[in-house]
C-alpha positions as CSV (number, residue, x, y, z in Angstrom):
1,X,-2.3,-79.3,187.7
2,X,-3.5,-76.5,185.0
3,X,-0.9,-74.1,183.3
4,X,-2.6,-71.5,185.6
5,X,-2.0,-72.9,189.0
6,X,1.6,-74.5,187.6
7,X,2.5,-70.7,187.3
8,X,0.9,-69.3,190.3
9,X,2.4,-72.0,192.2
10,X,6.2,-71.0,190.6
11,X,5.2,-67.2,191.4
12,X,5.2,-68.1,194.8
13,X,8.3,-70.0,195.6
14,X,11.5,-67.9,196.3
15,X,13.2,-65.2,194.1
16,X,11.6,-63.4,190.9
17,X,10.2,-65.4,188.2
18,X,12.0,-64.3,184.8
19,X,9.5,-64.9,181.7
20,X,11.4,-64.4,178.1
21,X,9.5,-62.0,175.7
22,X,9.1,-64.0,172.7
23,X,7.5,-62.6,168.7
24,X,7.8,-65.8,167.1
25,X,8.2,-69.6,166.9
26,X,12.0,-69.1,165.8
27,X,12.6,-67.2,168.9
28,X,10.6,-69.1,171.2
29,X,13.0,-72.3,170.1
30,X,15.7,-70.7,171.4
31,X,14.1,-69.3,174.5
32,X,12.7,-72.4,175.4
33,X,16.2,-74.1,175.6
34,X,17.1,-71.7,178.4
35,X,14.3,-70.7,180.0
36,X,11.0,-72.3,181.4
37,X,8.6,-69.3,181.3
38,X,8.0,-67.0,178.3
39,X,6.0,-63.7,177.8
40,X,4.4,-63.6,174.4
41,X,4.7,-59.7,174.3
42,X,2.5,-57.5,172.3
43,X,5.3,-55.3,171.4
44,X,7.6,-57.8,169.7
45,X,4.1,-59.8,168.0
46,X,3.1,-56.4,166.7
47,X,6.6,-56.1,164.8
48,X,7.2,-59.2,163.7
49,X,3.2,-60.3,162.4
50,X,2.7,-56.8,161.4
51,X,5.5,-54.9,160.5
52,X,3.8,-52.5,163.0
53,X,4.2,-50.8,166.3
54,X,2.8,-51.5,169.5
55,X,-0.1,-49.0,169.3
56,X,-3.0,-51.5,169.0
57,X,-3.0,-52.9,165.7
58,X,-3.2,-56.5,167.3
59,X,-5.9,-58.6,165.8
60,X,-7.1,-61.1,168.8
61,X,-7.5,-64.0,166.6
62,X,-3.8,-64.1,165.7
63,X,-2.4,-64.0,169.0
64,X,-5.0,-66.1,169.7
65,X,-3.5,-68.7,166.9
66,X,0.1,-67.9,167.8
67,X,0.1,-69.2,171.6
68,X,-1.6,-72.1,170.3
69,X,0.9,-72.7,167.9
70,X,3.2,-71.7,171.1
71,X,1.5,-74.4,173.7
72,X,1.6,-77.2,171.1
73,X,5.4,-77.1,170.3
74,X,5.8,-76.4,174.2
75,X,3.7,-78.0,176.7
76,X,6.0,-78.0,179.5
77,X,6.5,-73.8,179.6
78,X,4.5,-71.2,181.1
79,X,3.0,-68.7,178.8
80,X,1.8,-65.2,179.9
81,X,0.1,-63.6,177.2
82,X,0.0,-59.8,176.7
83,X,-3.7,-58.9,175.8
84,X,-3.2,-55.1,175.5
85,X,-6.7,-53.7,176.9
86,X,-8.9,-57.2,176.1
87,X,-9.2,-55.8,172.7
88,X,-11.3,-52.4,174.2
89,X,-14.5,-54.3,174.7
90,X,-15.0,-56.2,177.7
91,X,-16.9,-59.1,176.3
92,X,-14.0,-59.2,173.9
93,X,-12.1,-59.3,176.6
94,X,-13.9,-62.4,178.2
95,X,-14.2,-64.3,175.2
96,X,-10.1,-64.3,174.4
97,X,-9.6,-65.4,178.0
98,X,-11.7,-68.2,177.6
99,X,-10.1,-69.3,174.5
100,X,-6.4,-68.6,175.6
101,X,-7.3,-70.8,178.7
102,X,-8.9,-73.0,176.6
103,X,-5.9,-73.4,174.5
104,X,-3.5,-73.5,177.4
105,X,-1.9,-70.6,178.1
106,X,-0.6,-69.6,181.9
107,X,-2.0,-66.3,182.3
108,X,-2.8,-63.0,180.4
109,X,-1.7,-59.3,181.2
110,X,-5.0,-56.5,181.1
111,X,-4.1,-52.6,180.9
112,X,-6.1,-50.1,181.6
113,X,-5.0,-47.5,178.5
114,X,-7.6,-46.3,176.7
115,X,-7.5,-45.9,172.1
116,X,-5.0,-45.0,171.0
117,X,-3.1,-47.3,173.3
118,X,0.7,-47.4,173.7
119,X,3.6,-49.4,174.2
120,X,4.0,-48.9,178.1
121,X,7.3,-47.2,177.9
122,X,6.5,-44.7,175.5
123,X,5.3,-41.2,176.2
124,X,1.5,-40.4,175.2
125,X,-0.1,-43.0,177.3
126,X,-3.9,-42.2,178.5
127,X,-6.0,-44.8,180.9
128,X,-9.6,-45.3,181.5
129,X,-11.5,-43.9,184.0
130,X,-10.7,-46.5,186.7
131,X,-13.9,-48.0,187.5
132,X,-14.4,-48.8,183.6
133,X,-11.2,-50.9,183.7
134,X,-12.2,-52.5,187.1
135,X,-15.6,-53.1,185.7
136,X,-13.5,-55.1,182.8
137,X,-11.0,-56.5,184.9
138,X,-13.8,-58.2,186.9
139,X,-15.6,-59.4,184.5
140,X,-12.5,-61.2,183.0
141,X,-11.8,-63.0,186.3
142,X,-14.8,-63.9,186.8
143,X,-14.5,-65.4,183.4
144,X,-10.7,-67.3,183.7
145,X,-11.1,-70.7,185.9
146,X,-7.5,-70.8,187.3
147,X,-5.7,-68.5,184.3
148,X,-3.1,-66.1,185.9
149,X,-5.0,-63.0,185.7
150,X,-1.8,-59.6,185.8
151,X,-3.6,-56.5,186.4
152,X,-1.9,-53.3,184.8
153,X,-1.6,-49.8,185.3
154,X,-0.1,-47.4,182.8
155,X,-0.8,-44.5,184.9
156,X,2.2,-41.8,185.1
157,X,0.7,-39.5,187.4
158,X,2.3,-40.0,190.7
159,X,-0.6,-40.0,193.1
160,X,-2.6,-42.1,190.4
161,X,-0.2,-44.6,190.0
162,X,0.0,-45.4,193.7
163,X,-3.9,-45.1,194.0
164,X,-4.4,-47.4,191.2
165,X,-1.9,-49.8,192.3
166,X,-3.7,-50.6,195.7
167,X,-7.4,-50.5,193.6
168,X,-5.7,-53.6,191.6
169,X,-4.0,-55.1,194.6
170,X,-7.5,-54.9,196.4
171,X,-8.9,-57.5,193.3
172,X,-9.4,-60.6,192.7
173,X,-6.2,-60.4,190.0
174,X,-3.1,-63.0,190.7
175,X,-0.3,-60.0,190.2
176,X,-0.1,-56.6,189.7
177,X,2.1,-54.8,187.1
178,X,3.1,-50.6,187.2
179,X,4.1,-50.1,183.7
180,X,7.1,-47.5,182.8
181,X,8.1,-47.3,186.7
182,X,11.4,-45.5,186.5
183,X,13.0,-45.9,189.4
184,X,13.5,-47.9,192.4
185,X,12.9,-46.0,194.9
186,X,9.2,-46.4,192.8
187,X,9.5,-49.8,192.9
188,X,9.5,-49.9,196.9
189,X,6.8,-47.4,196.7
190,X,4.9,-49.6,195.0
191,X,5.6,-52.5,196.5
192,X,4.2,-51.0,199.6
193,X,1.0,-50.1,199.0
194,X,0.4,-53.2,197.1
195,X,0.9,-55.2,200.6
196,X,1.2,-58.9,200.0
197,X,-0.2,-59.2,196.8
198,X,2.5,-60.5,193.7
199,X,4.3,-57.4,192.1
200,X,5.5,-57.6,188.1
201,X,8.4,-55.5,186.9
202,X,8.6,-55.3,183.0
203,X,12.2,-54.7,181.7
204,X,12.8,-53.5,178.2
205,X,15.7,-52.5,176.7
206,X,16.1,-48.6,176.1
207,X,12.9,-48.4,177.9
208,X,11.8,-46.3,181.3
209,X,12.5,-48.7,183.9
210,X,16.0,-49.2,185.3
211,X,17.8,-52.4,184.6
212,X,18.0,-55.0,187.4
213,X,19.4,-58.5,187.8
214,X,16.8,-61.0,189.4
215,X,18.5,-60.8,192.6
216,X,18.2,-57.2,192.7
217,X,14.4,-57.5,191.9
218,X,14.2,-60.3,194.5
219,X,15.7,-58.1,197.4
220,X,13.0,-55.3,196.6
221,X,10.1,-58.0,196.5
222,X,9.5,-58.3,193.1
223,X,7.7,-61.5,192.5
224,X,7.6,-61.6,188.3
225,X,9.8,-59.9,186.3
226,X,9.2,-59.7,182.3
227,X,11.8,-59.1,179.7
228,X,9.5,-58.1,176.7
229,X,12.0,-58.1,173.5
230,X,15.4,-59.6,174.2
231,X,15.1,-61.5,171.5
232,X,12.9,-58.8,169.1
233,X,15.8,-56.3,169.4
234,X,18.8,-59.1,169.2
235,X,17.4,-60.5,166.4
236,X,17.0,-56.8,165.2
237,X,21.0,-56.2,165.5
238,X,22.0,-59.9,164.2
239,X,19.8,-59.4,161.1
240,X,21.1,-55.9,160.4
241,X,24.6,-56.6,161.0
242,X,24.7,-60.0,158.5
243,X,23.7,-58.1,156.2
244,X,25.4,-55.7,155.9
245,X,28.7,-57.9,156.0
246,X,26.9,-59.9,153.0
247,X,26.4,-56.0,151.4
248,X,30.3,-55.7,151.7
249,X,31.6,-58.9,150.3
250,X,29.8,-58.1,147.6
251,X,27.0,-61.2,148.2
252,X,29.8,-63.9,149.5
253,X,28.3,-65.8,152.3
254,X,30.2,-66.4,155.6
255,X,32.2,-69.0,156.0
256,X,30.3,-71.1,158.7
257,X,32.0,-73.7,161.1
258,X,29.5,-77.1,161.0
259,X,30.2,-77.9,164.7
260,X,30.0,-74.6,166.3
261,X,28.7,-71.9,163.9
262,X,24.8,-71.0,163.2
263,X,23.7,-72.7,159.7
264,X,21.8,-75.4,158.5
265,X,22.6,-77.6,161.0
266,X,22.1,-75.7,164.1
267,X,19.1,-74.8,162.9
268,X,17.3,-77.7,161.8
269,X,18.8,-79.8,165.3
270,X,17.1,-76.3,167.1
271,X,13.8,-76.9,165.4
272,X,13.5,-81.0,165.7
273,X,13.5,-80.1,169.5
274,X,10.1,-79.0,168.9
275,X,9.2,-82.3,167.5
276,X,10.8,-84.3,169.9
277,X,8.7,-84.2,173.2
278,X,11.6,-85.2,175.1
279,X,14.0,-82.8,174.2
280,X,11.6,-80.0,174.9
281,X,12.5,-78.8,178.3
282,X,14.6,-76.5,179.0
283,X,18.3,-77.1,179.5
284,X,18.3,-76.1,183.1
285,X,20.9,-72.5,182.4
286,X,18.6,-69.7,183.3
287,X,15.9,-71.1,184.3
C-alpha cells in the first residue's frame, strides 16, 4: 500500500487522526517515539532553516530535501507536508507534488493565500480569487497518484469561509482544512456544509483556534487534527530557559543524572533509533 492510501485509510477509521508538527530531524526523533503521523509544518521549517517567519520565505527545494531526509530515517510514519500556496505558480505546484510523492511523503496541504502569504493564525491574510486557486488545486490532483491531497482556506470572511469550504468539499481533494477557525460553534458550521467529506482542524499554541483534546474533536466530526509547533515552541522555552540557568552559574553546566536525565546518552540512544530499522516505530503512547 503507498504512504497515500496508508493515510487515507487511517483518516478513515474511528476518532481524529493527531499528526505532530515537526521543524527538524532532532524533533522528529522524538516525535516519532510517540507518535505515528507527523506534520512537517511550514511555520516551524521557516524558523528553524531560516531564522525566518512564516510569510513565504520557503525555498521548495529544501523542504523538498528535508522530508526526504524525514522518509528515509522514518519509513513507517505518515508525513503531511505543508506546501504554503505550491510555491505561487501552479506548475510549481505540480512539480513539488510529484517529487514529494516521488520521495514518499503521505500528503501535502495547498492554501489559497495570495503574496504576501501568512501564517494562518495571524492577522493580514488575503486569498486568491477562488477559481485561480481551484484552477491550481486541480491541476495538482490531477498531478498526485494516490498523495493525500488537504485543500485550504484562509478565508476570514464569514460568508466566504463557509462558501469556500463547500467549493473545496465539492473537489476532488482527500480533506479539507478552515484555517484560524475560532470557535466551535464554527467548527460545526463547517462541518456542515462540508457534508461527508474529511474535515482538518489545525491547533497551534497562542494561535486563533480553541484548544481541544482529540475526543472533543472526534465528538464534533473532526477527522484530522494538526498540531503545527509543539515541539518549535517547547524547544523554544527549553533552549531559553538552559540558558539562562548556564548565564547564572556563571557557565557551570548542570549536573545531569546518566540514567534518567537528557545528555549524551539519551541523546545518542534517541538518534541510533534512526539507524536501527527496528526500533523505529513508535512506542505505542499517543499514537
Amino acid at each position: 500500500m503507498t504512504y497515500g492510501n496508508q493515510l487515507r485509510e487511517r483518516i478513515a477509521g474511528p476518532g481524529t487522526t493527531p499528526l505532530i508538527g515537526v521543524h527538524d530531524m532532532y524533533s522528529a526523533s522524538i516525535a516519532a517515539k510517540h507518535y505515528d503521523g507527523m506534520f512537517v509544518s511550514g511555520f516551524g521549517f521557516a524558523a528553524s532553516y531560516y531564522g525566518l517567519p512564516d510569510i513565504g520565505f520557503i525555498a521548495w527545494p529544501d523542504m523538498v530535501a528535508f522530508v526526504q531526509r524525514l522518509r528515509g530515517a522514518f519509513p513507517h510514519h505518515h508525513l503531511l507536508v505543508d506546501i504554503d500556496d505550491g510555491y505561487v505558480d501552479p506548475e510549481v505546484a505540480c512539480h513539488v507534488v510529484e517529487g514529494l510523492e516521488r520521495i514518499g511523503a503521505s500528503g501535502v496541504i495547498l492554501e489559497d493565500q495570495k503574496r504576501p502569504r501568512r501564517c494562518g493564525h495571524a492577522d493580514g491574510k488575503q486569498v486568491l480569487p477562488l477559481e485561480e486557486y481551484l484552477e491550481k488545486l486541480e491541476r495538482v490532483l490531477a498531478t498526485r497518484k494516490d498523495l493525500v491531497v488537504v485543500a485550504r482556506t484562509d478565508a476570514t470572511d464569514e460568508h466566504d469561509i463557509l462558501h469556500r469550504a463547500e467549493r473545496l468539499a465539492a473537489t476532488d481533494a482527500d480533506v479539507v482544512l478552515v484555517d484560524g477557525v475560532r470557535s466551535v460553534e464554527w467548527i460545526e458550521r463547517i462541518r456542515k456544509v462540508v457534508g461527508d467529506k474529511p474535515l482538518l482542524f489545525n491547533q497551534i499554541a497562542g494561535g486563533k483556534s480553541p484548544r481541544l483534546s482529540l475526543g472533543e474533536l472526534s465528538d464534533l466530526g473532526v477527522d484530522v487534527a494538526i498540531y503545527s509547533t509543539p515541539c518549535l515552541f517547547a524547544a523554544h522555552e527549553a533552549i531559553d530557559c538552559a540558558l539562562a540557568e548556564l548565564k547564572a552559574a556563571d557557565g557551570r553546566l548542570p549536573h545531569v543524572d546518566p540514567a534518567s536525565g537528557i545528555g549524551v546518552r539519551a541523546s545518542t540512544s534517541l538518534l541510533e533509533r534512526n539507524i536501527d530499522p527496528e526500533r523505529r516505530q513508535p512506542e505505542g503512547v499517543g499514537v
